[in-house]
LUMBA-861314 format. One line per field, with one value per residue (C-alpha): x, z, y; residue in three letters; residue number from 0. Coordinates in steps of 0.2 Angstrom, whole numbers, plus 5000, padded with zeros to 4 digits. Example, Ala and Ser with C-alpha at 12.3 -4.5 7.8 and 13.67 -1.06 7.14 Angstrom:
% residues 2
X: [5062,5068]
Z: [5039,5036]
Y: [4978,4995]
residu: [ALA,SER]
num: [0,1]
***
This chain:
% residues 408
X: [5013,5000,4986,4980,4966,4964,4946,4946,4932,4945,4963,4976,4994,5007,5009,4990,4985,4975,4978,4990,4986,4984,4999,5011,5005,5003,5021,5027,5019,5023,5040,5037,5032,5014,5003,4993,4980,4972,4956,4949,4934,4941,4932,4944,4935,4944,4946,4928,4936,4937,4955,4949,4946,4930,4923,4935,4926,4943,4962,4976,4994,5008,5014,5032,5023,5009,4993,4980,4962,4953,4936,4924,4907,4894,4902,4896,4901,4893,4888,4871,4862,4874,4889,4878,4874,4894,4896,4883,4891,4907,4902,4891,4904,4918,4907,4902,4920,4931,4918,4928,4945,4957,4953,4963,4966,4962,4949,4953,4938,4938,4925,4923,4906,4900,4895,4913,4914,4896,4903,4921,4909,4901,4918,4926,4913,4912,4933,4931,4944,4947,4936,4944,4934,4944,4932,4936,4922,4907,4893,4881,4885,4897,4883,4872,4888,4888,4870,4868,4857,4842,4846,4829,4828,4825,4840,4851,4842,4844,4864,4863,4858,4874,4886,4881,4879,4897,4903,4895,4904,4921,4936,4943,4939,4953,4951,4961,4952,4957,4941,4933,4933,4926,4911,4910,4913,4896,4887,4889,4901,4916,4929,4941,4938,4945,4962,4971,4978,4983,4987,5007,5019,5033,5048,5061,5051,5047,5065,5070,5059,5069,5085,5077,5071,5060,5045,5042,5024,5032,5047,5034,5023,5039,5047,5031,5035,5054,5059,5042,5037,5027,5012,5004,4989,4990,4973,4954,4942,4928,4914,4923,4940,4931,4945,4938,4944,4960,4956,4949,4966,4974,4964,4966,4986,4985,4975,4990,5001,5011,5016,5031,5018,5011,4997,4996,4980,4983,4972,4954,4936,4918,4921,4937,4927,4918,4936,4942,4928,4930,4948,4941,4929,4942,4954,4969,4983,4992,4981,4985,4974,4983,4978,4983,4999,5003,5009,5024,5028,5022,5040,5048,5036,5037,5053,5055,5041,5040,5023,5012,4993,4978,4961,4944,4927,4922,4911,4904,4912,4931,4927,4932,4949,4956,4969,4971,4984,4992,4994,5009,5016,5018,5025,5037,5042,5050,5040,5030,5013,4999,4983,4967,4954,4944,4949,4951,4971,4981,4995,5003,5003,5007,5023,5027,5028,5019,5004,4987,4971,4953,4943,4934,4944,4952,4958,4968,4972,4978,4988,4997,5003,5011,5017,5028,5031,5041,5052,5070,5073,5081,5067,5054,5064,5066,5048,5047,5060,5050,5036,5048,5055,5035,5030,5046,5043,5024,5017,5029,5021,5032,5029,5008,5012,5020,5004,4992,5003,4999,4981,4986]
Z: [5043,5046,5032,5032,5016,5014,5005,4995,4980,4972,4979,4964,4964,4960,4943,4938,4946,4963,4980,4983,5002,5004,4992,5000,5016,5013,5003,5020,5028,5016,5020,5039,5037,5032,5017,5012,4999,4993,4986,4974,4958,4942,4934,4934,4943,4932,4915,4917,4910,4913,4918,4914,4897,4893,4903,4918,4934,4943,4943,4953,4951,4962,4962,4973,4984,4986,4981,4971,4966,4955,4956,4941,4946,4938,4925,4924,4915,4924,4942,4942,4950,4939,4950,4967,4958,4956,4976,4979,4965,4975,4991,4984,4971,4984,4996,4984,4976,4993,5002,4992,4997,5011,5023,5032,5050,5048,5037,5036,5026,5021,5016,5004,5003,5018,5008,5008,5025,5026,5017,5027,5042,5034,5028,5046,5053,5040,5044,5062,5057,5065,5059,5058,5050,5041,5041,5028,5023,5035,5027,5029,5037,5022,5012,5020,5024,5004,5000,4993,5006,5018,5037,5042,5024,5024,5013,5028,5039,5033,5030,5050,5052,5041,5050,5067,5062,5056,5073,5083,5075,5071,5085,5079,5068,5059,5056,5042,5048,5066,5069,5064,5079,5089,5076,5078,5097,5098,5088,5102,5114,5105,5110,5113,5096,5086,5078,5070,5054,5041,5023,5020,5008,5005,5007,5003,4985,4982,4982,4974,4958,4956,4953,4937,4921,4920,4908,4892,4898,4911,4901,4888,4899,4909,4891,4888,4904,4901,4910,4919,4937,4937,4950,4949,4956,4956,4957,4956,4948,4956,4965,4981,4974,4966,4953,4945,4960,4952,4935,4941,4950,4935,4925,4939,4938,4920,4921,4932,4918,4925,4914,4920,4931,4922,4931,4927,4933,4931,4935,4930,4937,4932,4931,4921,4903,4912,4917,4899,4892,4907,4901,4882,4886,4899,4886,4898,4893,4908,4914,4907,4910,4906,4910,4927,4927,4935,4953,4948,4939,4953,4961,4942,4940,4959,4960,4944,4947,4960,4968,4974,4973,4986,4984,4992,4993,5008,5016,5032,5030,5032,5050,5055,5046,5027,5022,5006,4995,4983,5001,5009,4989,4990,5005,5001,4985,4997,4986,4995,4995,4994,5003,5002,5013,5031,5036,5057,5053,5042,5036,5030,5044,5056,5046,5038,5022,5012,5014,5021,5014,5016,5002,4987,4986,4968,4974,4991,4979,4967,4977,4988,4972,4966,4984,4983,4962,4971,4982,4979,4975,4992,5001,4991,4996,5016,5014,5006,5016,5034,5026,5018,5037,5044,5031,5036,5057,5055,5039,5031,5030,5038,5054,5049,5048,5065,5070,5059,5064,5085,5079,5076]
Y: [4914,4925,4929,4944,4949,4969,4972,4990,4992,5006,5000,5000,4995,5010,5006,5015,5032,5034,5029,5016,5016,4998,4991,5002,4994,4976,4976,4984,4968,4955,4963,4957,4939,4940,4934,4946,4950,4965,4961,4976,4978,4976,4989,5005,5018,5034,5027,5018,5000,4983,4977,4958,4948,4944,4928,4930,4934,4937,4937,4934,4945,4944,4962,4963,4951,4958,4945,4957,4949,4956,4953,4959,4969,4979,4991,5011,5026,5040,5045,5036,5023,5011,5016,5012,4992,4995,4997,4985,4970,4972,4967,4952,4946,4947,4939,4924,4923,4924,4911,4897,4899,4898,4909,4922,4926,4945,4955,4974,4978,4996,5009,5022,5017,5004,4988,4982,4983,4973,4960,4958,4955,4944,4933,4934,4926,4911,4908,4914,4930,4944,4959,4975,4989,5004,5021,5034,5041,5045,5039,5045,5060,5065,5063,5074,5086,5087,5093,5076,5068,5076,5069,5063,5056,5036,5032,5040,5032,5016,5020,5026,5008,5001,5012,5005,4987,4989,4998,4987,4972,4977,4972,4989,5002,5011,5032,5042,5057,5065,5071,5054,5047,5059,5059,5039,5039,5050,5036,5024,5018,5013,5023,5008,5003,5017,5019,5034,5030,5042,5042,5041,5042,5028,5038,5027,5022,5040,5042,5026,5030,5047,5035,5029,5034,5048,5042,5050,5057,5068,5072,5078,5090,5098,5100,5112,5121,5125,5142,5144,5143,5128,5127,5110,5104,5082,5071,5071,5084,5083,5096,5094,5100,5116,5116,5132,5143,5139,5143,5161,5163,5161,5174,5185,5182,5186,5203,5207,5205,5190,5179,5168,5156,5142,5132,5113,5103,5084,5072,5068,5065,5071,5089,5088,5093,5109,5114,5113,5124,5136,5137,5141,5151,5165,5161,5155,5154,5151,5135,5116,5100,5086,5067,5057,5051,5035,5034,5027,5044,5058,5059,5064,5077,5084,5084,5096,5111,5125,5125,5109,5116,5111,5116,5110,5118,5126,5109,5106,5088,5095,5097,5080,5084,5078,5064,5066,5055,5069,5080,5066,5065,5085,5088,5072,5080,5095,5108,5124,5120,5132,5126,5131,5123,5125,5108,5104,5101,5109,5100,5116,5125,5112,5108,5125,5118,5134,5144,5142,5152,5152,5141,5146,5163,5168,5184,5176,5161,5171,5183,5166,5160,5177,5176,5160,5162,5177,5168,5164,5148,5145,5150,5140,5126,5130,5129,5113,5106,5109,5100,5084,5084,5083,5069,5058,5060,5058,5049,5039,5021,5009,5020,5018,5001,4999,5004,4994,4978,4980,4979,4958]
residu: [UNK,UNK,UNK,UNK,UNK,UNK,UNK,UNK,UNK,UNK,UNK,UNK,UNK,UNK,UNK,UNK,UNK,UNK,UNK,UNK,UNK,UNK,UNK,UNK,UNK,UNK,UNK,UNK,UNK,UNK,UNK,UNK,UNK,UNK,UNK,UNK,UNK,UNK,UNK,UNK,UNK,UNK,UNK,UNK,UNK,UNK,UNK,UNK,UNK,UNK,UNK,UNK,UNK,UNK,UNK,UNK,UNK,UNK,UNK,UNK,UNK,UNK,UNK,UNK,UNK,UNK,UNK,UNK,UNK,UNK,UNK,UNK,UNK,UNK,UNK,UNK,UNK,UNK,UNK,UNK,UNK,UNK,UNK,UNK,UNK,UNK,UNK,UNK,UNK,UNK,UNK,UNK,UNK,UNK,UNK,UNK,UNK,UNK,UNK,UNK,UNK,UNK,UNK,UNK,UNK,UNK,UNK,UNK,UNK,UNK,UNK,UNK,UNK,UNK,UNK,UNK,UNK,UNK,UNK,UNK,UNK,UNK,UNK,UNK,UNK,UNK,UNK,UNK,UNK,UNK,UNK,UNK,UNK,UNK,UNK,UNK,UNK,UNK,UNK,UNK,UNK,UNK,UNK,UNK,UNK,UNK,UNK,UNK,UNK,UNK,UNK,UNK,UNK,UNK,UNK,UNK,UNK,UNK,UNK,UNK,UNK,UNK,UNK,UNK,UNK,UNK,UNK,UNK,UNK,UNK,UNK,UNK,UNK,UNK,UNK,UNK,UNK,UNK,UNK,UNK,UNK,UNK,UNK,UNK,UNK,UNK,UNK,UNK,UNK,UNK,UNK,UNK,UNK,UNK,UNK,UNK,UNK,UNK,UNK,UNK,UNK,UNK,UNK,UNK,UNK,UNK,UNK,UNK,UNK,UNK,UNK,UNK,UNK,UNK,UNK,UNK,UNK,UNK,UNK,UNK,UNK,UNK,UNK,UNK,UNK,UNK,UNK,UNK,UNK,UNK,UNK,UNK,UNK,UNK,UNK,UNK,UNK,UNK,UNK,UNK,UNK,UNK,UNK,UNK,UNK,UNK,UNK,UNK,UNK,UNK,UNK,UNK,UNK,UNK,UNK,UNK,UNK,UNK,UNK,UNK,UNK,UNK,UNK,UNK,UNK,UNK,UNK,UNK,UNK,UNK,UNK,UNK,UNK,UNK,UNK,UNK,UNK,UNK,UNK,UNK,UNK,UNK,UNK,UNK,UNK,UNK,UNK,UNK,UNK,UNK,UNK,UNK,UNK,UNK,UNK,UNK,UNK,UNK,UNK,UNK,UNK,UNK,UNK,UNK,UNK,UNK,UNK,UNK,UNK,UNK,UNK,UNK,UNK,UNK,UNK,UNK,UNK,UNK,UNK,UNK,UNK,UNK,UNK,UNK,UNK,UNK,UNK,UNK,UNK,UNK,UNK,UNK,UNK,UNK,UNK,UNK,UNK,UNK,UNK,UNK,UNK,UNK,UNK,UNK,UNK,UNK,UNK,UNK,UNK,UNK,UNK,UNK,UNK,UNK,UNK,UNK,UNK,UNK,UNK,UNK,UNK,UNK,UNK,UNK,UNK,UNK,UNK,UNK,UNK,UNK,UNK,UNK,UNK,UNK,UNK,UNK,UNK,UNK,UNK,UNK,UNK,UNK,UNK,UNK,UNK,UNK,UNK,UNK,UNK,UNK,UNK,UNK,UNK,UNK,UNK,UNK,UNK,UNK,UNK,UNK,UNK,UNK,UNK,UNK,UNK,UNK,UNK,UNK]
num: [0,1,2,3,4,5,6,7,8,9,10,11,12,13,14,15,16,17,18,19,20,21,22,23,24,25,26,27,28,29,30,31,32,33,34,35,36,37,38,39,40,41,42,43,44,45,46,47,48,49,50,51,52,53,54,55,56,57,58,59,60,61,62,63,64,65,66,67,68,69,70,71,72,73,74,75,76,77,78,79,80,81,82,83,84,85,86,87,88,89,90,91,92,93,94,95,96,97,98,99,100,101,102,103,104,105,106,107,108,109,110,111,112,113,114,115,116,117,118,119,120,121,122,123,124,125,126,127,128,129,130,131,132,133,134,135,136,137,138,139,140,141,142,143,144,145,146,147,148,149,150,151,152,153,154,155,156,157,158,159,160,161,162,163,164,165,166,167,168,169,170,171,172,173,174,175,176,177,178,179,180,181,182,183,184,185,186,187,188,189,190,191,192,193,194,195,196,197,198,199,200,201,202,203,204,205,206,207,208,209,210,211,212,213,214,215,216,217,218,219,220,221,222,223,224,225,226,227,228,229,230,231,232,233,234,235,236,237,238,239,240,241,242,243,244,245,246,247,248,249,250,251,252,253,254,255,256,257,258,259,260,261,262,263,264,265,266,267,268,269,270,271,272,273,274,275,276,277,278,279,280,281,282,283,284,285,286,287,288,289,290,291,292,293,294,295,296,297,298,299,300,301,302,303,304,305,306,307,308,309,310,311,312,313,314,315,316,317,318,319,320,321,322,323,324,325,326,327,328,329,330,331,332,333,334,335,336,337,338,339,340,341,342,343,344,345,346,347,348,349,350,351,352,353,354,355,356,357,358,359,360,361,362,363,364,365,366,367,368,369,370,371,372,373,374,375,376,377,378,379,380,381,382,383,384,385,386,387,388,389,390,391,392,393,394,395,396,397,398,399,400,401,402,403,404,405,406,407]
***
């Protein structure tokens, strides 16, 4: 049996809220015949706690399968340089703990943030594995994209370094982004390298989760919603998803007099309390900010709104394209879906599934989401139909994971 270890800082397992990209694939393999381990920090990057007991340094569980090890590192509660020692006791810890055991065949070590991947390196070539490197951020040109670094800077000189070290190394290197590998292919000679592979959605538990209990969290929040169009906006609040368009959208909507449309954002992330005194302070009543739900509950609360809401700031770095999470659970769901973002694909449009506007516009934003709140019923869901049709033929994960398996 093949043995197969998938290193991700942030991966979770669908029972807490985020990105389940790496459970859903290595249940899929685990399904195949492999062993596989998903190796992940145990300090929970949106509640800001630690999932082990004092004096642990890691943990095993056997979820449907699937081998998680925790692995405890540096803890932090805001954006500072206590989150980079967070990246950094990652990569070190995994690296000291994972030197002791069995080792596997393949390493899929995957960045947000390229230390992971350092460290992968660095364990394949202890067990003679196979090093595959899996690219979804750009660092750092998402970095300097964002404002947040200057190119010729020495920090993003020294990341330029880490970015080729880790090409240069890596049997193949796994894109989410379609633009990502033109980007990487101007780096250096790797063009043989480099693998498109997308965020998906498991289509068949999406579906399997609607034949069970609905929990008492999302019964609560669609109980305040009763008779109301329902436009929902699923995931992080953070700079890049410039969440207060939204909530200018919605005063715009209620100086129109409109008042059968409520707005609910749900999720959380570092601009989530700013949201909430923007709310106070325009007096909306027609927006709601609730905590993230877990992943296990995002079919129940799709599957009973109107409208699936996307928003991202108008950023230099959407020009290699986005693959966003919530995006596959949306078009899933068989909801319209109004997009707003300059991105090189558009989902939207590619599948039909809604509408497409430029970014960082209340007024267009605004005017969309009258727009579809308009439509019959059966016209919403012709729309949302096209895009569940697109999600099934191009994104659903055992199809990703025909692909990630010809990579062994």
């Amino acid at each position: 049996m093949k043995r197969i270890w998938i290193m991700n800082h942030y991966a979770v397992p669908p029972t807490i809220g985020g990105g389940t990209r790496h459970f859903d694939f290595a249940e899929e393999l685990v399904k195949r015949g492999y062993d596989v381990t998903v190796i992940a920090s145990s300090f929970d990057l949106k509640t800001r706690t630690e999932r082990l007991n004092e004096g642990e340094k890691y943990r095993i569980e056997n979820i449907n399968g699937v081998k998680f090890l925790w692995i405890r590192t540096f803890p932090y509660k805001t954006n500072d340089y206590k989150r980079f020692i967070n990246m950094i006791s990652f990569a070190i810890n995994s690296y000291k703990l994972l030197k002791k055991f069995e080792g596997p065949d393949v390493i899929i070590a995957s960045s947000v943030h390229p230390f992971t991947c350092i460290a992968g390196y660095y364990l394949a070539r202890k067990f003679n594995a196979r090093y595959i490197a899996e690219i979804r951020d750009l660092w750092p040109e998402t970095l300097i994209d964002m404002g947040a670094m200057r190119k010729n800077s020495l920090p993003a000189k020294v990341f330029y370094a880490i970015e080729k070290f880790i090409y240069d190394r890596a049997e193949k290197i796994i894109v989410l982004l379609p633009g990502a590998g033109d980007y990487i292919k101007s780096v250096g000679n790797y063009k043989d390298k480099i693998v498109y592979i997308p965020n998906g959605v498991l289509v068949k538990r999406f579906d399997d989760v609607l034949n069970k209990d609905m929990s008492q969290d999302v019964k609560n929040i669609l109980k305040e919603h009763e008779g109301k169009i329902k436009a929902v906006y699923l995931g992080a609040m953070g700079p890049a998803n410039a969440l207060h368009v939204i909530l200018e959208a919605a005063n715009i909507i209620k100086e129109k007099g409109i008042n059968n449309i409520d707005i609910l954002l749900i999720g959380d992330g570092p601009e989530k309390e700013r949201l909430i005194k923007l709310k106070e302070d325009m007096q909306l009543d027609n927006v709601y900010i609730y905590d993230p739900i877990k992943k296990v509950d995002v079919p129940h609360i799709l599957k009973n709104i109107d409208i699936c809401l996307f928003n991202l700031k108008d950023l230099d770095v959407f020009k290699y394209g986005i693959s966003p999470n919530k995006m596959f659970d949306y078009l899933c769901s068989g909801n319209p879906i109004l997009f707003s973002c300059r991105a090189t694909n558009d989902l939207v449009k590619e599948s039909g599934a809604g509408i497409s506007i430029n970014p960082e516009s209340p007024v267009e934003f605004a005017n969309a989401l009258v727009t579809l709140s308009r439509m019959t019923e059966d016209e919403r869901r012709a729309l949302g139909e096209k895009g569940r049709r697109y999600v099934e033929e191009n994104h659903d994960i055992s199809k990703l994971v025909d692909r990630l398996e010809s990579l062994f």
